[in-house]
C-alpha positions in Angstrom: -46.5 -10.2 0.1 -44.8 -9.9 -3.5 -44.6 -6.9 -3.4 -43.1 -6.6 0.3 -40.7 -9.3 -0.7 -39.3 -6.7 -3.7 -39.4 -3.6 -1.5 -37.2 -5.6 0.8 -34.6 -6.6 -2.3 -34.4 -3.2 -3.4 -34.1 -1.9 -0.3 -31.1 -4.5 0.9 -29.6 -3.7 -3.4 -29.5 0.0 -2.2 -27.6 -0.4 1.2 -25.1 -2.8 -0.8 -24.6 0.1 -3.3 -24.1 2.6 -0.5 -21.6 0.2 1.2 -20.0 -0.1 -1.6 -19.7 3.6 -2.7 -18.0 3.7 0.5 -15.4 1.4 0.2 -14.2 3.1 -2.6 -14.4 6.6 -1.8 -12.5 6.6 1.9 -12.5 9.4 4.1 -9.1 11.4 3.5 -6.4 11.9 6.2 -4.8 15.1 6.2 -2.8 16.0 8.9 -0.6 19.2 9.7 2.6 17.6 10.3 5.6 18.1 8.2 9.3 16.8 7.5 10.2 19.8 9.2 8.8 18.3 12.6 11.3 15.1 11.7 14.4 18.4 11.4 14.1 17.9 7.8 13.8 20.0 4.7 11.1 19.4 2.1 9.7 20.7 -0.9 5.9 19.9 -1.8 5.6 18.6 -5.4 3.1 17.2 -7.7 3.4 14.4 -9.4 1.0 13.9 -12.5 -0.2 9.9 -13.4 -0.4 8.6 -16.5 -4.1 8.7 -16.8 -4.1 13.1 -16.0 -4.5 12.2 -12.0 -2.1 15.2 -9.9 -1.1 13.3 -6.9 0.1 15.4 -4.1 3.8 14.3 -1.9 6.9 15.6 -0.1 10.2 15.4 -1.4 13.0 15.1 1.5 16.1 15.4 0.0 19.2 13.6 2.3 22.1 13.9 0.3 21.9 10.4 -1.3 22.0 8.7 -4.5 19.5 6.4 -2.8 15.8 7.3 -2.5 12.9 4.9 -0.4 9.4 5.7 -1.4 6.8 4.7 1.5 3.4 3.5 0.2 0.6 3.8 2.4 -2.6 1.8 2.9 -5.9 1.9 2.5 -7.9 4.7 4.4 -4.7 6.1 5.3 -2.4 8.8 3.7 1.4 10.2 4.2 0.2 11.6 7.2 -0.5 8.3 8.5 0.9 8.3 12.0 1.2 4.7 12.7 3.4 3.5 10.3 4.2 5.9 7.5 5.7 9.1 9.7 7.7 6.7 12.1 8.8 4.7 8.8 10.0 8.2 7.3 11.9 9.2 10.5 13.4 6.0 10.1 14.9 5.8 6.0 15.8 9.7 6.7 18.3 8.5 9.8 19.3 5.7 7.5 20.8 8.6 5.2 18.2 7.6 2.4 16.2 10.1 0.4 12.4 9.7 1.1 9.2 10.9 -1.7 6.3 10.2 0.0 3.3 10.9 -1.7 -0.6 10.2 -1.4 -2.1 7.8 -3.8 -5.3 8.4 -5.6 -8.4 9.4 -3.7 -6.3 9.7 -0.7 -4.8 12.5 1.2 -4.7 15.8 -1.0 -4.1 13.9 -4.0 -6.6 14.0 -7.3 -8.7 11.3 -7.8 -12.5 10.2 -6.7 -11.9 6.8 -6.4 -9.7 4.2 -5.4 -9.4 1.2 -6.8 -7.6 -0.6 -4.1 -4.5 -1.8 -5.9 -5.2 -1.8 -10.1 -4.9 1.8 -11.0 -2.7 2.8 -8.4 0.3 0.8 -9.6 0.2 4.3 -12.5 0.9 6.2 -9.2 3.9 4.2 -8.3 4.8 4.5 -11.9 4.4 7.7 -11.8 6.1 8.4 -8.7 9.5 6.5 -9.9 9.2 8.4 -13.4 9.1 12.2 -11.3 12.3 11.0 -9.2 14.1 9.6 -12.3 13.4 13.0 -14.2 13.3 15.2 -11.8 16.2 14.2 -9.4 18.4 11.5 -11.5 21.2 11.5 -9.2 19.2 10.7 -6.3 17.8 8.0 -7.9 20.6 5.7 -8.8 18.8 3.0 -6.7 14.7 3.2 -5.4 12.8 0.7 -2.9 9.9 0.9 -1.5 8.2 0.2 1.9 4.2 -0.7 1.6 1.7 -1.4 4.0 -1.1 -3.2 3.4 -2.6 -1.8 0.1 0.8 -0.4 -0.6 2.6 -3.5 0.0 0.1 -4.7 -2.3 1.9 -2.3 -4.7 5.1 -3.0 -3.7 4.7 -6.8 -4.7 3.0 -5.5 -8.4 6.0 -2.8 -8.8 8.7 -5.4 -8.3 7.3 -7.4 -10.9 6.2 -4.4 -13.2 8.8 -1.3 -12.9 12.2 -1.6 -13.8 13.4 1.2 -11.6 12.6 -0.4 -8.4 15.5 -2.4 -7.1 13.6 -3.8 -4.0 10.7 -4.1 -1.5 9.4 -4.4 2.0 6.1 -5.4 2.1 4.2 -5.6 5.5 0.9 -7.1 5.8 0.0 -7.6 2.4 -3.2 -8.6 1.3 -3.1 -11.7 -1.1 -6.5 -12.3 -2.1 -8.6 -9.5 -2.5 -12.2 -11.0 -2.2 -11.0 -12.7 1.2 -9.4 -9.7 2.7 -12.7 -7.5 1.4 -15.1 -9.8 2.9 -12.9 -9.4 6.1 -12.6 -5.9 5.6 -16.5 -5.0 5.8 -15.9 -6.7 9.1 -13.3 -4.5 10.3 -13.7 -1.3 8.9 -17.4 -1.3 9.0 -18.5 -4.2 11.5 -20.6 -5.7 8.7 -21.0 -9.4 8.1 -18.4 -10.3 5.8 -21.2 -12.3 3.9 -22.4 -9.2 2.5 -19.1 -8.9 0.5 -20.9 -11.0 -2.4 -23.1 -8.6 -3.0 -21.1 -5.3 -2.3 -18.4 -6.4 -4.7 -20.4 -5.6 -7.8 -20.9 -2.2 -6.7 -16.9 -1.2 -6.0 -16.4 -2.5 -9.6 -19.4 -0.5 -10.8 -18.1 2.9 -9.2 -14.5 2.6 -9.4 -14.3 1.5 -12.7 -11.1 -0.8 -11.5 -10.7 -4.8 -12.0 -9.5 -6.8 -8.4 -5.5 -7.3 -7.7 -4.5 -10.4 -6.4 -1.3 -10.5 -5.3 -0.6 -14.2 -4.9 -0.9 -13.9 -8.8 2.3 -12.1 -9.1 4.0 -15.0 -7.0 5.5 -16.3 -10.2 6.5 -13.0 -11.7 9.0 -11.2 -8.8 12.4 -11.6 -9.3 14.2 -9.1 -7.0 14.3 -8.6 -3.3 11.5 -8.8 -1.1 10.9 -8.9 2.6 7.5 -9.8 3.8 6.0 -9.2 7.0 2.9 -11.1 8.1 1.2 -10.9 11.7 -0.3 -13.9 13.4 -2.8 -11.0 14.8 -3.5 -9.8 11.9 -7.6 -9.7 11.0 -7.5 -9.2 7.5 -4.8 -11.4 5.9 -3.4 -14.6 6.9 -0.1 -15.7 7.8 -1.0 -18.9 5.6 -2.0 -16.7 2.6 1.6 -14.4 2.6 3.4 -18.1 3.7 1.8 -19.3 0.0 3.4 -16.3 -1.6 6.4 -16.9 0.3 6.5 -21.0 -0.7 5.7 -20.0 -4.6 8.1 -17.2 -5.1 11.0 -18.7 -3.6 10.8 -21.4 -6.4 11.8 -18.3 -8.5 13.6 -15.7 -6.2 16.6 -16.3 -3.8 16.0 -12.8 -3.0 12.7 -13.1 -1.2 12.7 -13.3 3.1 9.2 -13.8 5.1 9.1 -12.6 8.9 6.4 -13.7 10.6 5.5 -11.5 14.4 2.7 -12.0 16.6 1.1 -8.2 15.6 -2.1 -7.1 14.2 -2.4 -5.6 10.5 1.0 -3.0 9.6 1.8 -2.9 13.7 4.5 -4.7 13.4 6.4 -1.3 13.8 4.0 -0.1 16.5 4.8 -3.2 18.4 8.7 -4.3 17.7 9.7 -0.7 16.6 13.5 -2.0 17.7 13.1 -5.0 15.4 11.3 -3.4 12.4 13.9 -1.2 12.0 16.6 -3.3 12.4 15.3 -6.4 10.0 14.3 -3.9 7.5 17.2 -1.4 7.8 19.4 -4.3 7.3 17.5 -5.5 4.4 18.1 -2.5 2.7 21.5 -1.7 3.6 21.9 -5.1 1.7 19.7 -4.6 -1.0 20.0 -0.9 -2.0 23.7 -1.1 -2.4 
């Protein structure tokens, strides 16, 4: 009986470990759509981290001193269809410039793990380096639009890189360990018990430490819209409403809209409102 008992451990150990390999090396989306599709020119660059990781983007020129950087989430890529290609149609009719790029461990980019948050905020950094060097006078003003993970980033790079003037950030997860126990659920129709034991693992292969945005509450001081979905399976409208209440202690410049959508389809749904609210926001914002 002993010994079934530890065959049965091991045995449920190893399927944690394989979950959690999982979660943090996704399946990559590539897709064969271009700017080009959009009637756009692009170039395909290669923008190199910090820490030696080449991450793979477009650069859409526009004829503006203004460039938007679109951060996608988690699983997904710049090919995304949902949100990130409608979202670049979008900033390219509003006259802006538009690098879009894949983070790590996504898309075509370098990197065999992500780390959901920690070490991609060095590909954000990264990213706003490449336009400052590369194109300076198309950078006099950068925002960002991030979805889920990437509005995760959006939050950090408000409150971390100087270059970024602003941020939209739609469905953003606040606590980590929440939205991952709710994630093993949705992505993977686990129970989202299991996270407790899973968790050690993603640490263990990724190497990263866990990003809670709520923690950075305190710290933004520029303009932010957040978008939170009453639909929404993974994050709360309560958790972004805490944000919302703590930062706006701090930051006049910070606006929470609140839809009835499921996670980052608030575009999918009110495309007509999205792009009004946050075209606005930016025209207000970026100068």
């Amino acid at each position: 009986m002993v010994w079934l008992v530890l065959f049965l451990l091991l045995l449920f150990l190893a399927f944690s470990a394989f979950v959690g390999y999982k979660m943090v090396k996704p399946p990559r989306l590539i897709g064969d759509w271009t700017p080009k599709e959009l009637g756009f020119d692009y170039e395909d660059v290669t923008i190199e981290t910090e820490d030696g990781i080449k991450l793979s983007g477009w650069w859409i020129p526009n004829g503006s001193d203004k460039t938007v950087v679109p951060l996608h989430g988690y699983t997904a890529s710049r090919w995304n269809d949902l949100y990130i290609k409608p979202t670049i149609e979008f900033l390219l009719g509003e006259g802006y410039n538009v690098l879009a790029f894949d983070f790590r461990a996504h898309g075509k980019s370098e990197g065999k793990y992500t780390t959901v948050g920690d070490r991609e905020i060095a590909d954000v950094r990264a990213a706003v380096r490449w336009l400052r060097e590369k194109h300076p006078e198309s950078s006099n003003r950068i925002g960002l639009i991030g979805f889920s993970m990437g509005a995760m980033l959006t939050i950090r790079s408000l409150a971390e890189i100087p270059e970024v003037c602003c941020g939209v950030a739609d469905s953003p997860p606040m606590d980590l360990d929440k939205t991952g126990a709710r994630g093993l659920k949705y992505f993977a129709k686990l129970p989202e018990w299991l996270h407790i034991f899973v968790r050690p693992f993603t640490k263990l292969f990724s190497g990263g430490r866990e990003v809670h945005p709520i923690e950075y509450a305190d710290d933004v001081r520029k303009p932010l819209l957040l978008i939170a979905g009453e639909k929404d399976p993974l994050v709360t409208v309560e958790e972004i409403r805490e944000f919302y209440e703590r930062n706006r202690a701090v930051n006049a410049g910070v606006e929470l809209w609140v839809t009835d959508a499921p996670h980052v389809r608030t575009l999918k749904f009110h495309p007509e409102e999205w792009k009004a609210r946050v075209g606005e926001f930016l025209r207000r914002c970026m100068g």
